[in-house]
C-alpha positions as CSV (number, residue, x, y, z in Angstrom):
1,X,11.6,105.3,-76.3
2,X,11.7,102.9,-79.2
3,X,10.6,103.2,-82.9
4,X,8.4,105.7,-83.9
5,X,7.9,107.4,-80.8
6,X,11.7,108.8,-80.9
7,X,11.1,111.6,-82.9
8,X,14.7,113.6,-82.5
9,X,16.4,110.3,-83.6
10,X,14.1,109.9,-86.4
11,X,14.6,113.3,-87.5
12,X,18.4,113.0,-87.3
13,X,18.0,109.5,-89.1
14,X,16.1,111.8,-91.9
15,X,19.0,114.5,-91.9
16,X,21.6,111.9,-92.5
17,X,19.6,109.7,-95.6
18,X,19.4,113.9,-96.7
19,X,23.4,113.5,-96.4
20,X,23.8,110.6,-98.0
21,X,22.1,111.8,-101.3
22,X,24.0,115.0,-101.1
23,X,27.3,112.9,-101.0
24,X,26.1,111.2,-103.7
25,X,25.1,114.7,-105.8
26,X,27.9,115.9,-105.4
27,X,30.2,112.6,-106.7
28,X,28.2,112.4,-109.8
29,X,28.4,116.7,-110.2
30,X,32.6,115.9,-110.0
31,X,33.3,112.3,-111.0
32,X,34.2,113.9,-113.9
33,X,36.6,117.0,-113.3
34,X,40.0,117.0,-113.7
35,X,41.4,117.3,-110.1
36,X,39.1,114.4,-109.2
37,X,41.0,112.4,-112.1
38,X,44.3,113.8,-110.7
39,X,43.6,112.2,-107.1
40,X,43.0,109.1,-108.9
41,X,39.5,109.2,-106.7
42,X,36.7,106.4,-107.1
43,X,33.4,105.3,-106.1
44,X,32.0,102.4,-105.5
45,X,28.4,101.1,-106.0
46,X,27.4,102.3,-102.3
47,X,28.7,105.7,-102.4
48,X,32.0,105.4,-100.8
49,X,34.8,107.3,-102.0
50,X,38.3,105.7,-102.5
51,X,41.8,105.9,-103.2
52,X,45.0,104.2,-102.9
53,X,48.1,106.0,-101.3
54,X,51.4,103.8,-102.2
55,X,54.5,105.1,-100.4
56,X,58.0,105.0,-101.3
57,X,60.6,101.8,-100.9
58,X,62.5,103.8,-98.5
59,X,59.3,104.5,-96.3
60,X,58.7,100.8,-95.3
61,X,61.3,100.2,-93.0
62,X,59.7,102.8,-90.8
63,X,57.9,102.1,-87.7
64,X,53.3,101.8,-88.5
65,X,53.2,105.0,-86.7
66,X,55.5,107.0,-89.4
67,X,54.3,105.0,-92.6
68,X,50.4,106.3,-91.3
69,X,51.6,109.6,-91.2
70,X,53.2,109.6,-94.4
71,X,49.7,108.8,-95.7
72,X,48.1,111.1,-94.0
73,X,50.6,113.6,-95.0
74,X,49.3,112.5,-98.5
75,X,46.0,112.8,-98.0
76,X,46.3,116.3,-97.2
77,X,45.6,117.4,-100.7
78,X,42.7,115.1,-100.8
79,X,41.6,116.4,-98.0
80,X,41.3,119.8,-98.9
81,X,39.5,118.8,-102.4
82,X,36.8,117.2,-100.7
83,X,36.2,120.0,-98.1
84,X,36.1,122.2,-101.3
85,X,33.3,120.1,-102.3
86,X,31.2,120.7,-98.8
87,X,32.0,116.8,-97.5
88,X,34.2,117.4,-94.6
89,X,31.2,116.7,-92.4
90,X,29.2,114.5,-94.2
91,X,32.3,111.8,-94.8
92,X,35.0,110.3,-92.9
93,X,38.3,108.6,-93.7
94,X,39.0,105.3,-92.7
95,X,42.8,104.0,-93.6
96,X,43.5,100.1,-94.3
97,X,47.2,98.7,-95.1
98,X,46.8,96.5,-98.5
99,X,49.0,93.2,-97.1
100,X,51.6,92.6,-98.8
101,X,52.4,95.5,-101.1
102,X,53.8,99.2,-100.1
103,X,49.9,101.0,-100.1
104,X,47.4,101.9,-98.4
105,X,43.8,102.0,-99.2
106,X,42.0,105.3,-98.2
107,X,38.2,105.1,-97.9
108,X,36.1,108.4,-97.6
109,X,32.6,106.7,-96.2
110,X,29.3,108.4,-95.2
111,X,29.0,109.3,-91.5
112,X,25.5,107.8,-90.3
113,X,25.7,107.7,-86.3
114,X,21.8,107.2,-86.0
115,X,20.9,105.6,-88.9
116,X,21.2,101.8,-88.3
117,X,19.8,98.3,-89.7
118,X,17.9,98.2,-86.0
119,X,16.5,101.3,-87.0
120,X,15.8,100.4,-90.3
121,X,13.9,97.0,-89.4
122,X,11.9,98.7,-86.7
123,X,10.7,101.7,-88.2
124,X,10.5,101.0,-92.4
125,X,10.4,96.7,-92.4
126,X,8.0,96.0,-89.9
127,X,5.6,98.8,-90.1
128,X,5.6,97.8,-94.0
129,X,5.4,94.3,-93.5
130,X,2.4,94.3,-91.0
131,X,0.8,97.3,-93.4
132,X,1.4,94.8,-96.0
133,X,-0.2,91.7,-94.1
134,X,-3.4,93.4,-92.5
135,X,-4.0,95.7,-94.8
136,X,-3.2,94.9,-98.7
137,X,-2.9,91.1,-98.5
C-alpha cells in the first residue's frame, strides 16, 4: 500500500523524525562539555556528528584493512561517549579516508531506514500542494 494508507511505515517514519530531534537535544545538551571538546567532536548544520581520526606515519604503510582498524580501534572511546549519551541506536558511523593526507574522517549520522524523499513527496508535498491548490488558492 502506498502513501497514507501505510500506517506501520508512517508510524515508524514518525518514530524516526522523534529520533532525529532527540539526536539533536542531546548535541545541543553536550556540545558544550568537556569530553565532547576532548573528542574534538562537531556538528554540522544537519545534525551529523563528526570527527577526524589521523593515524600515525608508521601506520600508512599498512595494508586498508589494518589502517581501518586502527581507526576503529580509536573510535572506541568515541564510541562509548556517545552510547553514554543514549545514541548508539539512533546514529551510525560511516568512515571516509581524507585523500591525500594520514586521516580519516568519522561521521556519526542519523539512522532513518523509512524515512525517505519518496516518502516525503508523497505523503507531506503533494497532499499540501493539492490542499494548497483546491482549497486555499
Amino acid at each position: 500500500m502506498i502513501g497514507l494508507l501505510n500506517i506501520k511505515r508512517t508510524v515508524n517514519v514518525v518514530r524516526e523524525v522523534r529520533n532525529f530531534f532527540f539526536i539533536l537535544t542531546k548535541i545541543q545538551k553536550n556540545k558544550s562539555s568537556q569530553k565532547w571538546k576532548d573528542f574534538k567532536l562537531r556538528v554540522d548544520w544537519v545534525g551529523r556528528i563528526y570527527t577526524i581520526i589521523s593515524l600515525s606515519e608508521e601506520d600508512m604503510g599498512e595494508q586498508e584493512e589494518v589502517k581501518r582498524f586502527k581507526v576503529l580501534e580509536k573510535m572506541k572511546y568515541v564510541n562509548e561517549y556517545l552510547t553514554s549519551l543514549d545514541l548508539q541506536e539512533v546514529i551510525i558511523p560511516n568512515i571516509q579516508e581524507i585523500k591525500g593526507t594520514r586521516s580519516y574522517l568519522v561521521l556519526y549520522v542519523p539512522y532513518f531506514s523509512n524515512l525517505s524523499y519518496i516518502w516525503m513527496g508523497l505523503n507531506v508535498f503533494l497532499p499540501a500542494g493539492l490542499i494548497y491548490e483546491f482549497f486555499i488558492k
